[in-house]
DOGUTI-721296 format. One record per residue (C-alpha): chain; x, y, z. Coordinates in pm, whole numbers, plus 50000, padded with zeros to 5 digits. Each point is the difference from the previous one (the first is absolute). Layout:
<sites>
[site "A", [X, Y, Z]]
...
</sites>
This chain:
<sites>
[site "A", [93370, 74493, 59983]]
[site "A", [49626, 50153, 50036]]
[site "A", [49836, 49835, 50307]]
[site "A", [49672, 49789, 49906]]
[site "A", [49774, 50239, 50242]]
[site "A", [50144, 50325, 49759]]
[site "A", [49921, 49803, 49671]]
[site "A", [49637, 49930, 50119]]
[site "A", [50000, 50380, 50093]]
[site "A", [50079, 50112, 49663]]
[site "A", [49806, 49778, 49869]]
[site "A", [49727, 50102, 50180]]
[site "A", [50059, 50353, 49964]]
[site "A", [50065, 49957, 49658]]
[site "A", [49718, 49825, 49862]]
[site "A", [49712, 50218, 50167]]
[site "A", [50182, 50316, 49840]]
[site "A", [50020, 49806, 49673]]
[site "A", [49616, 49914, 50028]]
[site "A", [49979, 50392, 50067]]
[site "A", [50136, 50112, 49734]]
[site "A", [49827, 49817, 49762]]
[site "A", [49688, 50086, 50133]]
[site "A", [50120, 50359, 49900]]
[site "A", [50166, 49929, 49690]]
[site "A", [49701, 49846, 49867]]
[site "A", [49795, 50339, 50093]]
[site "A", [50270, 50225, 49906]]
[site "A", [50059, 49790, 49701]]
[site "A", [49618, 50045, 49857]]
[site "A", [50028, 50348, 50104]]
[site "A", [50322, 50064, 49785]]
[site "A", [49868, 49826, 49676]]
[site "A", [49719, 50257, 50014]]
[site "A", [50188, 50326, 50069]]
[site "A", [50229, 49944, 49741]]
[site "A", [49788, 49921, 49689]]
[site "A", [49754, 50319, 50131]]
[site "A", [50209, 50261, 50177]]
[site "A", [50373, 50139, 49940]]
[site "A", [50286, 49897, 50269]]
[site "A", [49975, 50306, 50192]]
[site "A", [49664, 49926, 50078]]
[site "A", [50022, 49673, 50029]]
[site "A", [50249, 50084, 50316]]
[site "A", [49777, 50254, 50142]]
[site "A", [49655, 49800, 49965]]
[site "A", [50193, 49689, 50152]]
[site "A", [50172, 50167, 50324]]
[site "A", [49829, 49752, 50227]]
[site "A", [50059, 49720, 49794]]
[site "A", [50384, 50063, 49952]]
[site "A", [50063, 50058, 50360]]
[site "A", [49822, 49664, 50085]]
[site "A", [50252, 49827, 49744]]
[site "A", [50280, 50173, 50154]]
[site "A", [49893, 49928, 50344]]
[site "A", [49964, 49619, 49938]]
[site "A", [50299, 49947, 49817]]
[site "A", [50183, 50170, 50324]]
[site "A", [49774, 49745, 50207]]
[site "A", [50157, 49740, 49732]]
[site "A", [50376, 50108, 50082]]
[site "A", [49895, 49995, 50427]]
[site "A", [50010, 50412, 49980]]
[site "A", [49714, 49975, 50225]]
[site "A", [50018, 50393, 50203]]
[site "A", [50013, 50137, 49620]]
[site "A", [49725, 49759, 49834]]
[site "A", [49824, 50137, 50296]]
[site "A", [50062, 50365, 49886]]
[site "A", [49880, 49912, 49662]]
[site "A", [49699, 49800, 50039]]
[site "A", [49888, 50297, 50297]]
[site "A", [50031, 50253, 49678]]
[site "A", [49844, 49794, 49757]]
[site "A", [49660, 49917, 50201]]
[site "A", [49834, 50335, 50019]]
[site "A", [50062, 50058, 49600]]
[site "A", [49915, 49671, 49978]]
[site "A", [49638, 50024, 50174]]
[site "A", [49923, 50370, 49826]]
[site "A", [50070, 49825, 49667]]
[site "A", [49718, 49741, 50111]]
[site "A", [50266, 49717, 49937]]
[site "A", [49880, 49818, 50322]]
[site "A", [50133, 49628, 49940]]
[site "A", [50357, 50103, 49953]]
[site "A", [49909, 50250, 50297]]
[site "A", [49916, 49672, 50197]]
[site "A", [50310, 49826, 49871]]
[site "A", [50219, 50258, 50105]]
[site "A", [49830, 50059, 50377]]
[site "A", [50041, 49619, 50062]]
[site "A", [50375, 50058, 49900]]
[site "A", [50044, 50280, 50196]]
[site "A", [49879, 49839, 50328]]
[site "A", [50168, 49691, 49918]]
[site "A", [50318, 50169, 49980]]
[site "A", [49912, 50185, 50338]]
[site "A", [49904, 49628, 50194]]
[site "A", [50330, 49909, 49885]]
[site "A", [50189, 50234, 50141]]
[site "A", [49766, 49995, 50290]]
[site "A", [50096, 49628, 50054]]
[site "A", [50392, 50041, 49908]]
[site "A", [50057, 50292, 50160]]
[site "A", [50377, 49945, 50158]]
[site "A", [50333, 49971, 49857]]
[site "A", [50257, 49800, 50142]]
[site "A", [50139, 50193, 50214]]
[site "A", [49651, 50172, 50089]]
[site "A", [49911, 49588, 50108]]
[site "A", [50346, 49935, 50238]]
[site "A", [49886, 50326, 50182]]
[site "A", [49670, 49854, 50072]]
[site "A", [50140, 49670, 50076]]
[site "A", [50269, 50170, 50278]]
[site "A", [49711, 50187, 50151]]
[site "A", [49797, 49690, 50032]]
[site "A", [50276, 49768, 50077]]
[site "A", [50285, 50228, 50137]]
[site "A", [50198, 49698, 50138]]
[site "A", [50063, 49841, 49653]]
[site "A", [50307, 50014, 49851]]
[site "A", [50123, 50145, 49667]]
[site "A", [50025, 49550, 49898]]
[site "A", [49640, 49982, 50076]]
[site "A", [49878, 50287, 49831]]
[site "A", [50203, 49918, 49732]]
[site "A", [49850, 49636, 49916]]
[site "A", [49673, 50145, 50118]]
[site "A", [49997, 50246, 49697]]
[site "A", [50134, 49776, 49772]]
[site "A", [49752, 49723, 49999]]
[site "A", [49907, 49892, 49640]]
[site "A", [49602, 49975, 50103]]
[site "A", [49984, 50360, 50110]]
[site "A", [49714, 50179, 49868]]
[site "A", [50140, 50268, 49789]]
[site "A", [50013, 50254, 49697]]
[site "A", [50190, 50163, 49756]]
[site "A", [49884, 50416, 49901]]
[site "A", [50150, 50293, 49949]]
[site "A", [50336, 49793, 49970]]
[site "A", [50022, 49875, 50342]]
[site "A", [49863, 49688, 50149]]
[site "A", [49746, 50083, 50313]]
[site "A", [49852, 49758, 50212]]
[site "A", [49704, 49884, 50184]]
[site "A", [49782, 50217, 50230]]
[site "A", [49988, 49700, 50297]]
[site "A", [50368, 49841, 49874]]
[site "A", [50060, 50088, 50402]]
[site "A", [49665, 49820, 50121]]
[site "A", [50107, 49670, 49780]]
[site "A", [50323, 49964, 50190]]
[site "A", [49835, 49830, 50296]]
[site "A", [49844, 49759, 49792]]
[site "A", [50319, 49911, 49822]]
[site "A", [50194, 50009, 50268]]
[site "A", [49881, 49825, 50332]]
[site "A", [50224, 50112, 50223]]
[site "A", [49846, 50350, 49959]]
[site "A", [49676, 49859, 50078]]
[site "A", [50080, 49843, 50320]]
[site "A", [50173, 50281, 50118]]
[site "A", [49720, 50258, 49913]]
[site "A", [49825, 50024, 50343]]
[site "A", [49727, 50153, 49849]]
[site "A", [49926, 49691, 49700]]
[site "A", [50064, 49739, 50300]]
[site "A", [49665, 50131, 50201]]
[site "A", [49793, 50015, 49712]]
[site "A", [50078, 49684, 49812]]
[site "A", [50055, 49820, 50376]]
[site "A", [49677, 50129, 50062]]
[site "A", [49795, 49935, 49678]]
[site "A", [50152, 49607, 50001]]
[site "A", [49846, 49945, 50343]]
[site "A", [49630, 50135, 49888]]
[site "A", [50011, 49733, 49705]]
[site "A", [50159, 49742, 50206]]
[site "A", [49719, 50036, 50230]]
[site "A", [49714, 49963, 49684]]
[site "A", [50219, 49667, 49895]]
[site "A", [49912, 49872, 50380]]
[site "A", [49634, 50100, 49938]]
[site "A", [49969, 49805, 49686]]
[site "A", [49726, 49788, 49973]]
[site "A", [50025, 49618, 49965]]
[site "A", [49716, 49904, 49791]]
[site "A", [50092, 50071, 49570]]
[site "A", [49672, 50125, 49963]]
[site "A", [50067, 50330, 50192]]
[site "A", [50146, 50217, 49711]]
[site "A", [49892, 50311, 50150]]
[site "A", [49962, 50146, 50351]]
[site "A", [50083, 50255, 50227]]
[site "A", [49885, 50313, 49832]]
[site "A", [50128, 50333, 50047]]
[site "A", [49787, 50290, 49893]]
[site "A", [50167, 50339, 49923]]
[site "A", [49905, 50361, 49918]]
[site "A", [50202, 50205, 49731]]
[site "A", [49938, 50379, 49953]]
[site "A", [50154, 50137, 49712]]
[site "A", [50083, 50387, 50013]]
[site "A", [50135, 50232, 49773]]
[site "A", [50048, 50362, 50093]]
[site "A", [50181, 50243, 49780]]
[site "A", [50028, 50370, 49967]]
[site "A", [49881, 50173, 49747]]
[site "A", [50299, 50189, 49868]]
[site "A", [50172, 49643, 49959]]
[site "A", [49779, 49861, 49743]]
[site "A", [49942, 50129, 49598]]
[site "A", [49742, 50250, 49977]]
[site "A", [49781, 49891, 49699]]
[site "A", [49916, 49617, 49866]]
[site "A", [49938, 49731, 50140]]
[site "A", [50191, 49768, 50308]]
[site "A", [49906, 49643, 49994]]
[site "A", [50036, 49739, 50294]]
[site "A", [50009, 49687, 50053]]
[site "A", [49974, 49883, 50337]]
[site "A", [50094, 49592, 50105]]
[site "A", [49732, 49857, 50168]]
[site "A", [49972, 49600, 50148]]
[site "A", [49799, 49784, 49779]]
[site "A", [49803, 49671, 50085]]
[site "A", [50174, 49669, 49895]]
[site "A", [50094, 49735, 50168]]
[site "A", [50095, 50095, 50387]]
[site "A", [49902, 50306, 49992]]
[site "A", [49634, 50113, 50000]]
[site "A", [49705, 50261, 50141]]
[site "A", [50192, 50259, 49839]]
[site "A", [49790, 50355, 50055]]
[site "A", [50063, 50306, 49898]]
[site "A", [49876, 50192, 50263]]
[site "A", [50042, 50385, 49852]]
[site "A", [50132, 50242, 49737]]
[site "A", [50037, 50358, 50039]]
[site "A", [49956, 50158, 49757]]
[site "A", [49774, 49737, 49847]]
[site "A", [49936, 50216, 49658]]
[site "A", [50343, 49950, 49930]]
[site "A", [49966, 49610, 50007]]
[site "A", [49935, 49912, 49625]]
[site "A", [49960, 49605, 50034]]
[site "A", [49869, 49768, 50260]]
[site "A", [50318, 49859, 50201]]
[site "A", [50139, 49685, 49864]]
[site "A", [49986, 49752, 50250]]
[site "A", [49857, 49691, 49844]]
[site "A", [50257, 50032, 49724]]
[site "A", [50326, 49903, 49928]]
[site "A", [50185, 50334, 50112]]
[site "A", [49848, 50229, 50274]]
[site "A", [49922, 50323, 49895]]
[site "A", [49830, 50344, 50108]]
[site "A", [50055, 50244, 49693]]
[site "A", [49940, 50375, 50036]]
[site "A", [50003, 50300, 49775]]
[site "A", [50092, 50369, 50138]]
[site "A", [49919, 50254, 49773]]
[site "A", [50228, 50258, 50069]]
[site "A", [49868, 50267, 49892]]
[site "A", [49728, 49964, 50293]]
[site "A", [50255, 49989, 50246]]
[site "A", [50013, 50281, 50197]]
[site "A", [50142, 49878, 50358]]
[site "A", [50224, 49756, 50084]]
[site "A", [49941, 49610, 49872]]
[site "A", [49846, 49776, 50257]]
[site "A", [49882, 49642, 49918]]
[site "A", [49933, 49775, 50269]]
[site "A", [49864, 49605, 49921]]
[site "A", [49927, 49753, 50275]]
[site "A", [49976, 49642, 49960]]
[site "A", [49933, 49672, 50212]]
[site "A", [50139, 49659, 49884]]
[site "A", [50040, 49673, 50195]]
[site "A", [50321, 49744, 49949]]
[site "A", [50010, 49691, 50115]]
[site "A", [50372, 49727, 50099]]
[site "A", [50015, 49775, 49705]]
[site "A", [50102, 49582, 50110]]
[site "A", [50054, 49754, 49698]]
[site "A", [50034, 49679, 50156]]
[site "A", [50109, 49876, 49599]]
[site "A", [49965, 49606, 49917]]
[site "A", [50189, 49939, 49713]]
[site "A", [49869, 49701, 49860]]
[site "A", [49651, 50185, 50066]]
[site "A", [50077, 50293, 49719]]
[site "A", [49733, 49950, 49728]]
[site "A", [50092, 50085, 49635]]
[site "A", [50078, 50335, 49785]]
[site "A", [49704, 50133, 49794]]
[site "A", [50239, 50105, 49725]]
[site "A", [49742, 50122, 49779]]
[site "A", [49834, 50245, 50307]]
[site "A", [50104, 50394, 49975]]
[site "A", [50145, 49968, 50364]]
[site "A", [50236, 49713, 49859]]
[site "A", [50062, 50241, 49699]]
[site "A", [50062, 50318, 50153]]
[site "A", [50185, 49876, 50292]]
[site "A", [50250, 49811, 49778]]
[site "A", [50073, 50267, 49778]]
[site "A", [50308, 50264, 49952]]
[site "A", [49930, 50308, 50064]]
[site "A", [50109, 50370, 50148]]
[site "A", [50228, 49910, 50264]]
[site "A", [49941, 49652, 50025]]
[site "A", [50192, 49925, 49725]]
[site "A", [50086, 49644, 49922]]
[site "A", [50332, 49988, 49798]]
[site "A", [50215, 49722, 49861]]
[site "A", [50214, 49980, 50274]]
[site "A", [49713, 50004, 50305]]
[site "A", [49850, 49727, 49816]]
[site "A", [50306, 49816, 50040]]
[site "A", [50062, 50115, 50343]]
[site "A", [49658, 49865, 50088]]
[site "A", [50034, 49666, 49839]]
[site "A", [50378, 49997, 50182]]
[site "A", [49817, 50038, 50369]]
[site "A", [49704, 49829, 49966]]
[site "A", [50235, 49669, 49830]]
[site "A", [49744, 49700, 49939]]
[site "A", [49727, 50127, 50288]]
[site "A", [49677, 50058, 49779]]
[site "A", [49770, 50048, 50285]]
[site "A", [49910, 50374, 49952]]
[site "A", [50021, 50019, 50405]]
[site "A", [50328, 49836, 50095]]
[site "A", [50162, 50182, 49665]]
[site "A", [49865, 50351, 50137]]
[site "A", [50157, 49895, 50321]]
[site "A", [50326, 49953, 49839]]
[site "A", [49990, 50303, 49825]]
[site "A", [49924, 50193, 50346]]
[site "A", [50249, 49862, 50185]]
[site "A", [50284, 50119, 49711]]
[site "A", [49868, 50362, 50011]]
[site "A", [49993, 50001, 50420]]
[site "A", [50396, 49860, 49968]]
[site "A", [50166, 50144, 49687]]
[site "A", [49817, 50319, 49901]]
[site "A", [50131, 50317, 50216]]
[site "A", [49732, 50210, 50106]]
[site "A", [50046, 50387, 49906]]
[site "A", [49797, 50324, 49934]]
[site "A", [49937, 50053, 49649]]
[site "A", [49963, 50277, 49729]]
[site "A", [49682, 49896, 49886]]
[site "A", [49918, 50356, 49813]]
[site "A", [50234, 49839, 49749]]
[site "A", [49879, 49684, 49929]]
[site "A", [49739, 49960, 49722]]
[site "A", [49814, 50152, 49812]]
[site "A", [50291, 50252, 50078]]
[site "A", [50282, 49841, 49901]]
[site "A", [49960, 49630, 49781]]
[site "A", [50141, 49815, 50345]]
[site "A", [49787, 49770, 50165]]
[site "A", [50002, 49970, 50368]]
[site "A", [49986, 49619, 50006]]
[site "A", [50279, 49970, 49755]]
[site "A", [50174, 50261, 50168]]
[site "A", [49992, 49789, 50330]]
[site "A", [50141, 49673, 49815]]
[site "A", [50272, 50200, 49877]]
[site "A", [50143, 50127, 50296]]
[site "A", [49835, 49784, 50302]]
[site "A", [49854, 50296, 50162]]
[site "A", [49725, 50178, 50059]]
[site "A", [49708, 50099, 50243]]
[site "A", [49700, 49891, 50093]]
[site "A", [49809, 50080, 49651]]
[site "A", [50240, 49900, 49804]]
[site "A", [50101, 49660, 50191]]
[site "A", [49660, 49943, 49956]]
[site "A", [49965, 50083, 49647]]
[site "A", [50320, 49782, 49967]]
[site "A", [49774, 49716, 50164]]
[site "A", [49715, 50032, 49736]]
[site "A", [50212, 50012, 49731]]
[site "A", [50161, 49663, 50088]]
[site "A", [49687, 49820, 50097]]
[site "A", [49843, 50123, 49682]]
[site "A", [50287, 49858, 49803]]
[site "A", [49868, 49637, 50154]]
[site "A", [49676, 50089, 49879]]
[site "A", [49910, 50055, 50391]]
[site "A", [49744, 50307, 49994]]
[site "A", [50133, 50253, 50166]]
[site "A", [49973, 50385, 50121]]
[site "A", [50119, 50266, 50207]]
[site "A", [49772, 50144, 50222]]
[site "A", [50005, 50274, 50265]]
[site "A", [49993, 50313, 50106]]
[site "A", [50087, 50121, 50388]]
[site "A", [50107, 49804, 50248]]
[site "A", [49919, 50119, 50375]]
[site "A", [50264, 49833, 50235]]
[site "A", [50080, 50326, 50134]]
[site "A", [49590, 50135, 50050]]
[site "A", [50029, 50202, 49716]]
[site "A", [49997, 49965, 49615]]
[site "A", [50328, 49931, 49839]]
[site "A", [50027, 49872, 49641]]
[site "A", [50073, 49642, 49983]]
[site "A", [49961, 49718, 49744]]
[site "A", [49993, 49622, 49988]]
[site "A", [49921, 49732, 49764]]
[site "A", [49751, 49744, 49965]]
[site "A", [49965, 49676, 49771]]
[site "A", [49657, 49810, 49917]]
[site "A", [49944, 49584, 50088]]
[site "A", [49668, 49848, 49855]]
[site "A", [49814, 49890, 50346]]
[site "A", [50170, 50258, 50181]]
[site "A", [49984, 50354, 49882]]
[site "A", [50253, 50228, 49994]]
[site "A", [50291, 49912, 50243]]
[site "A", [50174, 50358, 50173]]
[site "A", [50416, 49972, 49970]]
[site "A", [50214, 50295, 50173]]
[site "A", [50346, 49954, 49869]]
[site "A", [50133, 50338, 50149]]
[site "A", [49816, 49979, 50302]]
[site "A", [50128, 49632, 50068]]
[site "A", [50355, 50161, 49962]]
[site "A", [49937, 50221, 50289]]
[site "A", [50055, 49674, 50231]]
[site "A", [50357, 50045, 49946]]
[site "A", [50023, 50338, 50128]]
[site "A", [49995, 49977, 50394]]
[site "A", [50352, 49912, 50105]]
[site "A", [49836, 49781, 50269]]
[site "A", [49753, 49804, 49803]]
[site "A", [50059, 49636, 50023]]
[site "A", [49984, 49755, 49720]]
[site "A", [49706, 49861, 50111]]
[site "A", [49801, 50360, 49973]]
[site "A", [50160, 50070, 49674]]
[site "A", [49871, 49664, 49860]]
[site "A", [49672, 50047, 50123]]
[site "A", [49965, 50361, 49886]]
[site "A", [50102, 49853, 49696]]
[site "A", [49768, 49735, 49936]]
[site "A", [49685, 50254, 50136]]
[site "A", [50089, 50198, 49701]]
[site "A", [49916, 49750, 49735]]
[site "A", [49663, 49939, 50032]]
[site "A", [49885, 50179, 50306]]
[site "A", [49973, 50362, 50084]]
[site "A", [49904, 50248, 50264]]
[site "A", [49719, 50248, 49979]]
[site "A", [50188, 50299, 49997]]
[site "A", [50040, 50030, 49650]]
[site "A", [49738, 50245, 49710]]
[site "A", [49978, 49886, 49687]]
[site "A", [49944, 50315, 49737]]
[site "A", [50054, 49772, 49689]]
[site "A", [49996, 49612, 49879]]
[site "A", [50295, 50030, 49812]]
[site "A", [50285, 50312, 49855]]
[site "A", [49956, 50191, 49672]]
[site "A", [49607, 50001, 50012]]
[site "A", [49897, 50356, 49820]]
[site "A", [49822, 50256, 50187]]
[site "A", [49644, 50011, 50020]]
[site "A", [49936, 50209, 49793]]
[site "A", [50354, 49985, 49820]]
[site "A", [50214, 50310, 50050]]
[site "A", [50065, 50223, 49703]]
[site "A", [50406, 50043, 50046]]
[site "A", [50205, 49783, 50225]]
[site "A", [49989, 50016, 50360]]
[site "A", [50233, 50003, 50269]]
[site "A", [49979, 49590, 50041]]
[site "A", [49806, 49840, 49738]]
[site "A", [50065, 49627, 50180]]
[site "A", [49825, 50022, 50333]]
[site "A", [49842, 50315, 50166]]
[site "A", [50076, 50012, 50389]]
[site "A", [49950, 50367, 49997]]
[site "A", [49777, 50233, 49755]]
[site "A", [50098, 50038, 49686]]
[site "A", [49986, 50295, 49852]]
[site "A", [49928, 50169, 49631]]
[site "A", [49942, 50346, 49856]]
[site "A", [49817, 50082, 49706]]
[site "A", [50199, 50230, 49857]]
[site "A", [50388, 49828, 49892]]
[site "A", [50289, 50248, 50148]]
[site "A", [50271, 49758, 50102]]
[site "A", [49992, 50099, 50364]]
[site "A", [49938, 49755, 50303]]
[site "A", [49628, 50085, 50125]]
[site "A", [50015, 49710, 50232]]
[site "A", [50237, 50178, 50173]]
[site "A", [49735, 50228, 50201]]
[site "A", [49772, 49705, 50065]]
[site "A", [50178, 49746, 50091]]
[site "A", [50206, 50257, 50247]]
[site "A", [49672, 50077, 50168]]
[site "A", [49840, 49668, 49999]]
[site "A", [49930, 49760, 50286]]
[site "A", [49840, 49684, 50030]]
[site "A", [49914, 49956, 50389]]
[site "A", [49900, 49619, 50127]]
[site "A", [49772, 49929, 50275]]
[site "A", [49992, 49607, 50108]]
[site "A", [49636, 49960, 50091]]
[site "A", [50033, 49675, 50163]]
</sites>
């Protein structure tokens, strides 16, 4: 019988294609009507090359031929462009490099994955590799008639398995190491409630991109978006210090909006050395402390946008039949919005198994939802834990959103998300499911630290954090032509070219891009 995890694949797999091809249909089917009441068959075939090898190379997506569709839809775009047929052009370039980011993030077959395993754990037996490989909540995916599996299938063990944590010397420093820092902000608290923020932290980020010439197309036009912090909340004086080249920068930067933003233009055909952008900015973040009296939480607005928005199904937060349920089944009679966000917290932190996720493939890829995704198979990372969170306080009409952007426990930018939920009287209240989990990862950590790292993650948080955007699934600013590499958050620049060819012009940037952090004090 066909595990639940590969009938969610197909699924998945199957209804993007399907949306595909009726894209194409529709086009091809408009195009059809009209070549055969005005032209003869023969040149109906030769006027509508492009257009036939699109169909051909969707239907192949359809049956999970992916390395032919490939072949196909490469073929079809340049006949499609020179016959000025530029929306199926575009249709067929986001298929292409969808097609490519799948096999990007499935890249191993079985036995491609128990070689990785034995060189990463070389003591484990053929048993253990065995039920390791086997697990029905595996990320994985059916093409080219074999099933391939998850780039960082070996990086989730540890998480699913503790034992492999504790005995990872290197995870044990870090995580040892990282639960004494916070420990030490919990004994730095302050007593008073009225203290909400404190202890500010002010940082310096210095975007850089640097790529040679001979890497990058050499006519039309490369557009950028770089993240930048935004003021809300904690986080404020954000600066941006410099942009090089600043002719390139088409917009002021976004930071007093919801989504931070610096967007550039390169016009190619200018380019005559190598690409190099550099953008500096300044931002200060502050440790959040919600001392929270119940009884003192005023009363919903329900008629305000924030109430509206934040409520709502959307994107990834997607608020099914069965989260609502899930959410009335946790939260049981409590109707204070702050003891029933509690509840739902403390679920995630002990039932839902932290793990790396694919989330090229979410939507608007694929029709899957990250949140719903997360209630179906009790996993997920810190984005979609979080977006798991929302979803479940939205569905008890608690206003809700998932914020974030980097985190900086290490001194330097790493992607990172969390969640956040709204109280009248309070503000938004900071919840880090994912990093609350982290308690249980030193082998020595007592109970006592684990409860209190625990209980500092709902409705307290460190300074160490950069948040990029209020909430997933907010459109670029301004909105990207195509579909970029991660169309839910950007951590890194995203990336678009003006011309559609199906190929991966990310690639070049994002391989030559750093994002350097200074902490100023």
């Amino acid at each position: 019988m066909m595990s639940e995890m590969s009938r969610v694949t197909v699924s998945e797999k199957g209804a993007a294609s399907a949306t595909i091809v009726r894209r194409i249909e529709s086009l091809f089917l408009l195009l059809c009507i009209f070549l055969y009441c005005f032209v003869s068959s023969a040149q109906a075939v030769e006027t509508g090359t492009g257009e036939i090898l699109a169909m051909e190379a969707a239907r192949l997506e359809e049956q999970g031929q992916y390395s032919q569709a490939l072949e196909q839809y490469s073929k079809a775009l340049p006949l499609l462009l020179e016959a000025q047929n530029d929306e199926l052009a575009q249709v067929c370039s986001d298929s292409a490099r969808k097609l490519m980011i799948i096999q990007d993030t499935y890249p191993y077959s079985l036995s491609e994955l128990k070689e990785l395993i034995l060189q990463a754990y070389p003591e484990a037996s053929e048993e253990q590799i065995t039920l390791w490989t086997t697990e029905e909540t595996l990320h994985k995916w059916t093409y080219d008639g074999e099933t391939h599996y998850f780039s960082d299938t070996v990086a989730n063990l540890k998480y699913r398995y503790l034992d492999l944590m504790f005995a990872d010397e290197a995870s044990q420093a870090s995580y040892g190491s990282l639960l004494e820092d916070v420990l030490a902000i919990i004994a730095g608290q302050p007593d008073n409630s009225f203290t909400q923020y404190g202890h500010p932290a002010q940082y310096r980020g210095i975007h850089t991109i640097s790529v040679p010439r001979g890497e990058l197309p050499q006519t039309g036009t490369l557009r950028l978006w770089l993240p930048i912090p935004i003021n809300t909340g904690a986080q404020t004086e954000t600066v941006i210090e410099s942009v090089t080249p600043e002719k390139w920068m088409k917009f002021p930067a976004s930071i007093d909006r919801d989504i931070g933003l610096a967007y550039l233009e390169v016009p190619l055909e200018e380019l005559e050395e190598d690409l190099l952008i550099q953008l500096a900015f300044v931002f200060t973040h502050y440790e959040q402390h919600y001392d929270v009296d119940p009884t003192a939480v005023g009363e919903y607005d329900r008629d305000s946008e924030v109430y509206r928005h934040y409520t709502g199904s959307y994107g990834n937060t997607e608020i099914n039949d069965e989260i609502i349920d899930m959410a009335n089944h946790i939260a049981g009679d409590e109707s204070n919005p702050y003891l029933a966000a509690r509840k739902i917290y403390d679920y995630i932190v002990e039932n839902v198994t932290y793990c790396l996720m694919p989330h090229l493939l979410f939507h608007p890829r694929t029709e899957m939802a990250e949140s719903s995704y997360v209630h179906r198979y009790q996993q997920g990372d810190c984005g979609a834990q979080s977006m798991y969170f929302t979803a479940m306080c939205r569905a008890l009409g608690i206003p809700a959103r998932t914020t974030g952007g980097w985190q900086l426990f290490s001194g330097e930018f790493s992607g990172h998300f969390w969640a956040e939920f709204y109280l009248p009287n309070y503000g938004w209240i900071p919840v880090d499911t994912s990093f609350g989990q982290l308690s249980y990862y030193p082998k020595e950590a007592s109970a006592e630290d684990q409860k209190a790292f625990i209980d500092f993650c709902f409705a307290s948080q460190d300074s160490m954090r950069c948040v990029v955007q209020k909430d997933t699934d907010i459109p670029l600013i301004p909105k990207a032509q195509g579909m970029v590499l991660l169309p839910l958050a950007i951590q890194m620049p995203a990336v678009e070219y003006s011309i559609p060819s199906g190929e991966m012009w990310e690639a070049p940037v994002l391989e030559h891009w750093t994002l350097s952090c200074e902490k100023i004090y």
